[in-house]
C-alpha positions as CSV (number, residue, x, y, z in Angstrom):
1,X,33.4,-14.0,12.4
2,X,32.6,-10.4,11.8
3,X,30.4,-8.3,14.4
4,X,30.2,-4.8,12.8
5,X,28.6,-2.2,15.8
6,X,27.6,0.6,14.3
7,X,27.4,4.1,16.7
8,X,25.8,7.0,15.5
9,X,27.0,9.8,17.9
10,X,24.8,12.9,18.4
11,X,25.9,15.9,20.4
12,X,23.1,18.4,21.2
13,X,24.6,21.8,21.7
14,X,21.9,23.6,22.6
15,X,18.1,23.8,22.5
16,X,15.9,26.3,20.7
17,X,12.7,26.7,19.0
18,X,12.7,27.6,15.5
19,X,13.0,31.5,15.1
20,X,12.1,31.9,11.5
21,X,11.8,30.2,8.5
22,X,12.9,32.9,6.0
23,X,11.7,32.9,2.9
24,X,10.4,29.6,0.8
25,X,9.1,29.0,-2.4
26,X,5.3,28.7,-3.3
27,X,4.1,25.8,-2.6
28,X,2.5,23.9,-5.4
29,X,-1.5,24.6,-5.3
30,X,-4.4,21.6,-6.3
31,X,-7.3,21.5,-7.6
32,X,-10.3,20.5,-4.5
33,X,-10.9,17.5,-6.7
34,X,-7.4,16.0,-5.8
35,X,-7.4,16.5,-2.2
36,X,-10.8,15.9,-1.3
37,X,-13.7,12.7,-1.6
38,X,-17.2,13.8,-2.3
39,X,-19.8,12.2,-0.4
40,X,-21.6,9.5,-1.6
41,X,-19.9,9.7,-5.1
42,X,-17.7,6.8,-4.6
43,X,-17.5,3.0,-6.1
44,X,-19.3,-0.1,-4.2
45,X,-18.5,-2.9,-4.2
46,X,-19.8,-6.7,-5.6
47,X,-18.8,-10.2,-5.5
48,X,-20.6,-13.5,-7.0
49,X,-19.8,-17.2,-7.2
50,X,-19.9,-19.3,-9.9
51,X,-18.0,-21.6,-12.3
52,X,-15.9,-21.4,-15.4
53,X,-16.4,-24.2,-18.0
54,X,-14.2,-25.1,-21.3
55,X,-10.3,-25.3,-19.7
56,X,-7.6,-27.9,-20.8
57,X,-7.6,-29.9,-17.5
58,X,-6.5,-27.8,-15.5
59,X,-9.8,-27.5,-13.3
60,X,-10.7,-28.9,-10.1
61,X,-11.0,-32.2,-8.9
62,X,-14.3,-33.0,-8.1
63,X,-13.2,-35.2,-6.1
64,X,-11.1,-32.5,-3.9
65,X,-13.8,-29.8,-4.4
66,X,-17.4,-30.7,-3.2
67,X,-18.6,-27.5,-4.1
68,X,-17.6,-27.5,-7.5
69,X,-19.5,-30.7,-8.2
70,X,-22.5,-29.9,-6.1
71,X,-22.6,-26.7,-8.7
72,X,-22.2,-28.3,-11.7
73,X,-24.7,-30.7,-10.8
74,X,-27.2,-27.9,-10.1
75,X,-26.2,-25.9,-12.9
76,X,-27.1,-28.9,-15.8
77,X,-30.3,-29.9,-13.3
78,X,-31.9,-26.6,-14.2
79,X,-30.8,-26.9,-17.6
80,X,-32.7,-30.3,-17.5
81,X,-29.8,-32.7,-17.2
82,X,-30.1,-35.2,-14.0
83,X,-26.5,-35.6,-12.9
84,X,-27.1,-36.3,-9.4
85,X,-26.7,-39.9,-9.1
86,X,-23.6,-40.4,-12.3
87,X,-19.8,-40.4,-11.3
88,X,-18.7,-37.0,-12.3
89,X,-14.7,-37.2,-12.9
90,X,-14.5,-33.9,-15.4
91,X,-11.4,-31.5,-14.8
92,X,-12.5,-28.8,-16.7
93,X,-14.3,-27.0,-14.5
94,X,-13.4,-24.8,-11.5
95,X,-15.6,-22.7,-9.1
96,X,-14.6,-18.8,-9.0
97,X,-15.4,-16.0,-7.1
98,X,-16.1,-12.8,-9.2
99,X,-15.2,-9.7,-8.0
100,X,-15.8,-5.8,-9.4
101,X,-16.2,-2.3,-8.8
102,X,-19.9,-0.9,-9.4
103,X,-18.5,3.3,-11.0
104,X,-20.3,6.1,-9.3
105,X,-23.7,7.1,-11.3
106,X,-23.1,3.8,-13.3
107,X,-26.0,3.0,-15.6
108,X,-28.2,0.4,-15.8
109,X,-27.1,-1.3,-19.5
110,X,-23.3,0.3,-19.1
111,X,-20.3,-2.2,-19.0
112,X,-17.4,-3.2,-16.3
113,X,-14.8,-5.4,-15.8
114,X,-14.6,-8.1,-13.7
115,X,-11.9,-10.1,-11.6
116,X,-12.2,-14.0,-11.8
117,X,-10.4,-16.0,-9.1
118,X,-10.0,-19.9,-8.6
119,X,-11.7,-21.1,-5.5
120,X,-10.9,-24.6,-5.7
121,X,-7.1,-26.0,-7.0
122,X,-7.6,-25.4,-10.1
123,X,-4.4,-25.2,-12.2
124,X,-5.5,-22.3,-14.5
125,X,-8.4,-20.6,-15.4
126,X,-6.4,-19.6,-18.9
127,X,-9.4,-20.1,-22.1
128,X,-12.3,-20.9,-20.0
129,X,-15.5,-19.1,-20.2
130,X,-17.6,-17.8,-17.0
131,X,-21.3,-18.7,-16.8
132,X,-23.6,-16.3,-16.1
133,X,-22.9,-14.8,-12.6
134,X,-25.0,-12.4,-10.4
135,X,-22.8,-10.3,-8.7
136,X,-24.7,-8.9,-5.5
137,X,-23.7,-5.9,-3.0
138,X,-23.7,-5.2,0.6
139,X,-27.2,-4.9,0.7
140,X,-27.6,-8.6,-0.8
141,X,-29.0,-7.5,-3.9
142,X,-27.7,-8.0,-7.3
143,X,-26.7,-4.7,-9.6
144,X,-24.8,-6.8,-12.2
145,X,-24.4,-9.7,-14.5
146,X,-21.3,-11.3,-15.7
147,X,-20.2,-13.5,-18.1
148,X,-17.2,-14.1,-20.6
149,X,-14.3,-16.1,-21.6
150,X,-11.2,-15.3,-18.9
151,X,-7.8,-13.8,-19.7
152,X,-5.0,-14.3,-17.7
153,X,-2.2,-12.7,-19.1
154,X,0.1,-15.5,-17.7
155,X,1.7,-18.7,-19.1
156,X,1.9,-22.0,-17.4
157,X,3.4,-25.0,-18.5
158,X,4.3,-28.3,-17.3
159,X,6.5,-32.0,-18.1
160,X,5.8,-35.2,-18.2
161,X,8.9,-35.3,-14.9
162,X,6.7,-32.8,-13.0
163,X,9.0,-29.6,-13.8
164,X,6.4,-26.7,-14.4
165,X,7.2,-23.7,-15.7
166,X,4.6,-20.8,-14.6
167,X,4.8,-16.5,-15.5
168,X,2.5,-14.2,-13.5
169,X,-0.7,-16.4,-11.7
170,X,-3.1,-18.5,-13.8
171,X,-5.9,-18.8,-11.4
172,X,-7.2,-15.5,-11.7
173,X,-7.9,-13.6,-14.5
174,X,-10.6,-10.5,-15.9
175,X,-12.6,-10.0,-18.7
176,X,-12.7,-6.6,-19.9
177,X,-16.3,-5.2,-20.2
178,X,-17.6,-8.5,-18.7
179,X,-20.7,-7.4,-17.0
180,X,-23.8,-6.0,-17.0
181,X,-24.9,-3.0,-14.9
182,X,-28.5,-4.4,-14.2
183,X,-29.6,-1.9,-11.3
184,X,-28.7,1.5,-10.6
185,X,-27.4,2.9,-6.9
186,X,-30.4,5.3,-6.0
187,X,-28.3,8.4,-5.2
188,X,-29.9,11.7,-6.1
189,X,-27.1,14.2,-6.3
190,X,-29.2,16.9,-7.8
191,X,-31.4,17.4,-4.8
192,X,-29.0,17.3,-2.0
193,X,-29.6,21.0,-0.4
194,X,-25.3,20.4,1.4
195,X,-23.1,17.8,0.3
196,X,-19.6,17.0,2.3
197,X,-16.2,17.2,1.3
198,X,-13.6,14.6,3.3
199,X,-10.3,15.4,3.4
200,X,-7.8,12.5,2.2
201,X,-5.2,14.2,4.7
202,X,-7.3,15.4,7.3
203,X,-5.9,19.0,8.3
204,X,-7.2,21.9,10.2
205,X,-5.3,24.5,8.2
206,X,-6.2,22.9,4.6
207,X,-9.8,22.4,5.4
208,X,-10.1,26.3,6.5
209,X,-8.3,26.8,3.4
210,X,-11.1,25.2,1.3
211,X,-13.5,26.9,2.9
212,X,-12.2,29.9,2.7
213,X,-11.5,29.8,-1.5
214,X,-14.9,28.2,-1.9
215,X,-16.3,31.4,-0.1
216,X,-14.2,33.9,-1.9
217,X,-16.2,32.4,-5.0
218,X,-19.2,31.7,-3.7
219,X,-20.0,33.7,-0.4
220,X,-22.0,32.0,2.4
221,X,-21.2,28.6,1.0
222,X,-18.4,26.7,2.5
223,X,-18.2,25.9,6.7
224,X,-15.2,23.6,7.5
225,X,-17.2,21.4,10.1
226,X,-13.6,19.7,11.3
227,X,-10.3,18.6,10.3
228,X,-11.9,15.9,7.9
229,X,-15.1,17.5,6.6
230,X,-16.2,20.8,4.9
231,X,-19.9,21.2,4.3
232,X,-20.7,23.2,1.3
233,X,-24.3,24.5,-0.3
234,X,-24.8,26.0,-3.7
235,X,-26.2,29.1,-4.3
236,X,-29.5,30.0,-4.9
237,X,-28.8,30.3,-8.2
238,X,-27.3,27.0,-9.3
239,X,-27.7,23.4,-8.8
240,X,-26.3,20.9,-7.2
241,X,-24.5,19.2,-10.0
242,X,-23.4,22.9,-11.4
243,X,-21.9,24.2,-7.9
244,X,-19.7,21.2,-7.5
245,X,-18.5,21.4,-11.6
246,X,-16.9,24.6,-10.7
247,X,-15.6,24.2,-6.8
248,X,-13.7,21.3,-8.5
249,X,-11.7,23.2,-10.2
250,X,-10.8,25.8,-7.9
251,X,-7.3,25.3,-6.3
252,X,-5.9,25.4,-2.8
253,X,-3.0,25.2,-1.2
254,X,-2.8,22.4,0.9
255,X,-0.8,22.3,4.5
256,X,0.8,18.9,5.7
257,X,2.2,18.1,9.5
258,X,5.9,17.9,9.7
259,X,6.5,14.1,9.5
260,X,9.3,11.8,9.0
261,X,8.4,8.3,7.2
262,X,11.0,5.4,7.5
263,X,10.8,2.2,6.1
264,X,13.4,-0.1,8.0
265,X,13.0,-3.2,5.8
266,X,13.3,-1.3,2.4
267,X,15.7,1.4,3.8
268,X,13.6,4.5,2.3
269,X,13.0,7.4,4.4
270,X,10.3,10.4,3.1
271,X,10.3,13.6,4.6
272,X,8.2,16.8,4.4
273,X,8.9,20.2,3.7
274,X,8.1,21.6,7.2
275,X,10.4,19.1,8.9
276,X,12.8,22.0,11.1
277,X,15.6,21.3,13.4
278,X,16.8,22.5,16.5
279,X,20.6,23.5,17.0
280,X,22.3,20.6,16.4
281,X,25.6,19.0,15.5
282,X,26.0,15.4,14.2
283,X,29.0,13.1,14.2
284,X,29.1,9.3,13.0
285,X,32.1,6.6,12.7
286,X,32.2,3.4,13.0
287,X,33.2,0.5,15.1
288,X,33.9,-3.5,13.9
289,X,34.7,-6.3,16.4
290,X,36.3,-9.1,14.3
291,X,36.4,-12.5,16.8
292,X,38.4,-15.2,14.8
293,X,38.2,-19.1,16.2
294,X,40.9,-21.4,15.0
295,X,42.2,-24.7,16.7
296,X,45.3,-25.7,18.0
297,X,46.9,-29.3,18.8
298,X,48.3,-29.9,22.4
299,X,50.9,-32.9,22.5
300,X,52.2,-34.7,25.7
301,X,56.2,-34.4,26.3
302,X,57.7,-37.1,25.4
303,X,57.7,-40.1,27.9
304,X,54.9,-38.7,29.5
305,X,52.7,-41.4,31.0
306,X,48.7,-40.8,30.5
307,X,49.1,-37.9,28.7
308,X,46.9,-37.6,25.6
309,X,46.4,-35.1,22.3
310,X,43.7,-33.0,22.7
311,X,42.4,-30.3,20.5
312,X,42.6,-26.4,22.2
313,X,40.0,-23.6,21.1
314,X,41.9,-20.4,20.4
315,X,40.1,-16.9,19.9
316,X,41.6,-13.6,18.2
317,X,39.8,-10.8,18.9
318,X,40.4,-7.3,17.8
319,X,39.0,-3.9,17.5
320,X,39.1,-1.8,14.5
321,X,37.3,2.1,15.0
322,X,36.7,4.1,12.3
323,X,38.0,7.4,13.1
324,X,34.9,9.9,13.6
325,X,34.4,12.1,10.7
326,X,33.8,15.7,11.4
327,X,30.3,17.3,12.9
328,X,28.2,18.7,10.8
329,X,26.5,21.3,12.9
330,X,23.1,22.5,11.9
331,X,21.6,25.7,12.9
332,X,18.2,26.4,14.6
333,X,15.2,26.0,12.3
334,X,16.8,24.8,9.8
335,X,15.0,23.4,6.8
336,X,14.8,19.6,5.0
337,X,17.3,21.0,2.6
338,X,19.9,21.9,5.2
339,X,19.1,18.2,7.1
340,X,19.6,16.7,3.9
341,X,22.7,18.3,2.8
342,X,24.2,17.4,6.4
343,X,23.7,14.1,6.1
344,X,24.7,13.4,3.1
345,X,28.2,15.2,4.2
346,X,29.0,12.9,6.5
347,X,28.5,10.7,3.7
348,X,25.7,8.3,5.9
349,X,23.9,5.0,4.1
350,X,20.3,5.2,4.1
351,X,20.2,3.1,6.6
352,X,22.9,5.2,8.9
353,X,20.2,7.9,8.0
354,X,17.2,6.4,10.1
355,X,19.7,6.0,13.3
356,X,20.8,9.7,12.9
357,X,17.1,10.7,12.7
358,X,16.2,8.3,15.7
359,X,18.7,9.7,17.3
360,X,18.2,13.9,16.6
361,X,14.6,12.7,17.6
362,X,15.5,10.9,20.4
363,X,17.7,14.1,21.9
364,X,14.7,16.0,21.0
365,X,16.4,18.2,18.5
366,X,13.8,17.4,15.2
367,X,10.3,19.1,15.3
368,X,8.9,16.4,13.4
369,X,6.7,13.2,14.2
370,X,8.6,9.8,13.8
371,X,6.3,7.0,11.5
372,X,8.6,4.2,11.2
373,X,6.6,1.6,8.3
């Protein structure tokens, strides 16, 4: 039996902050539309309940779902059919939930898709047809209406043994344009005298950045309230809706902590461009202990009296170390190219990667925050 050890050895030769950077490349510049949310001028929400009719058997008991029968039973008693007291044994039916996403500005008579997901056991929702389904927001009111016969995109199939057969998930499904936009949001851009940027990446030195190239176009009308939010007001000589058309479009370039991102399960590690280094030199080898159990027979002499055979554990251990490979020294502020290029000298896994950066961290040698996924 195998117990590979694996040492990552770190030598720190000498602390120092970073003393320049030297020159770098550009970095890339976005438009304010990319990095930034608007207020108010986002999607909402909606969900409703009902039931989808027509499938091949492959709905719900009734007998195992109370809800779907107490809603098919409602749904033919207001369409004049008294079910309430017959033995309902029906398996193509199943009770969904129905999901979507109301668009900014959507209007009232516009179209949407709609998710459709089994509640019950259903078996697959493949062919059937959603009734008519209110689909209700936050605020418990209903802005849509759906309705329409559910795709899956998935194949299911079973024998008469029991094997099944089954690609991608038959209980849940869309339909593509299936509702109705029946009420609009009441959100009046136009006459909002400041409207708020958030930053997706909250940052002190992008959001001054925004401000500032919204101000170089438009003087007086950007104020970067904090990290996260940048107030801005359109001239007196534009709208709402006008002003924001054109700070859109205008670019920035935005600034990002130095970080380190490592996913331990997936073995991925994502740095950023200001990740620096102090002085520091890098060694890593490796060490196996290999323990190996066999069993040995011990036999009485002969003419012994009362002795007995008896089995005897025996263990073979032995050390094999990797002889260290060479450092890799890396100078005061140096860059993610330069850490890179290192590492991938001493010829490290991705996973031998994380334990080095651990460990540089760990020694206090990388200027850069640790997020480990």
């Amino acid at each position: 039996m195998r117990h590979p050890i694996r040492f990552v050895s770190v030598l720190l030769l000498s602390f120092s902050l970073a003393l320049g950077l030297g020159a770098s490349p550009a970095a890339a510049r976005s438009r304010i539309k990319d990095i930034v949310e608007f207020e108010g001028i986002r999607e909402n929400q909606l969900v409703g309940y009902s039931i989808v009719v027509g499938l091949n058997g492959t709905g719900d008991a009734l007998r195992n779902a109370p809800f779907t029968k107490q809603s098919l039973e409602a749904m033919l008693e207001r369409l004049g059919v008294n079910t309430r007291d017959a033995t309902l044994n029906t398996k193509n039916v199943a009770a969904v939930m129905v999901t979507a996403k109301l668009p900014p500005f959507a209007a009232a008579g516009s179209q949407m898709d709609v998710t459709v997901s089994a509640l019950g056991d259903a078996k697959s929702l493949l062919g059937g047809t959603l009734l008519v389904t209110p689909l209700m927001g936050a605020d418990g009111q209903a802005y849509a209406s759906a309705q329409g016969t559910v795709q899956t995109g998935s194949v299911s199939a079973s024998g008469g043994s029991g094997s099944t057969i089954s690609k991608g998930v038959p209980t849940a499904g869309r339909i593509a344009g299936g509702a109705i936009i029946e009420k609009e949001v009441g959100f009046q851009l136009a006459s909002m005298p400041v409207l708020r940027l958030t930053l997706r990446n909250p940052d002190f030195t992008t959001a001054g950045r925004i401000a500032q190239v919204i101000n170089a176009a438009f003087p007086g009308s950007a104020r970067a309230d904090n990290p996260t939010i940048v107030s801005i007001k359109p001239p007196a000589t534009l709208n709402m809706m006008s002003f924001i058309s054109q700070v859109e479009n205008l670019t920035v370039e935005p600034d990002a902590p130095a970080k380190v991102v490592i996913d331990e399960v997936a073995g991925v590690i994502v740095m950023g461009e200001n990740v620096r280094l102090s002085t520091v030199a890098i060694q890593q080898g490796n060490l196996t202990i290999t323990v190996k159990e066999s069993s040995a027979v011990s036999q009485p002499n002969p003419f012994t009296k009362g002795g007995t055979t008896a089995v005897v554990p025996q263990s073979d251990v032995s050390v094999d170390e990797e002889k260290g490979k060479q450092f890799v020294a890396l100078k005061s502020g140096a860059s993610l190219q330069s850490l890179v290029q290192g590492l991938n000298a001493l010829g490290v896994t991705p996973r031998d990667m994380i334990s080095i950066l651990q460990a540089i961290k760990g020694a206090g040698a990388l200027q850069a925050d640790i997020e480990v996924l």
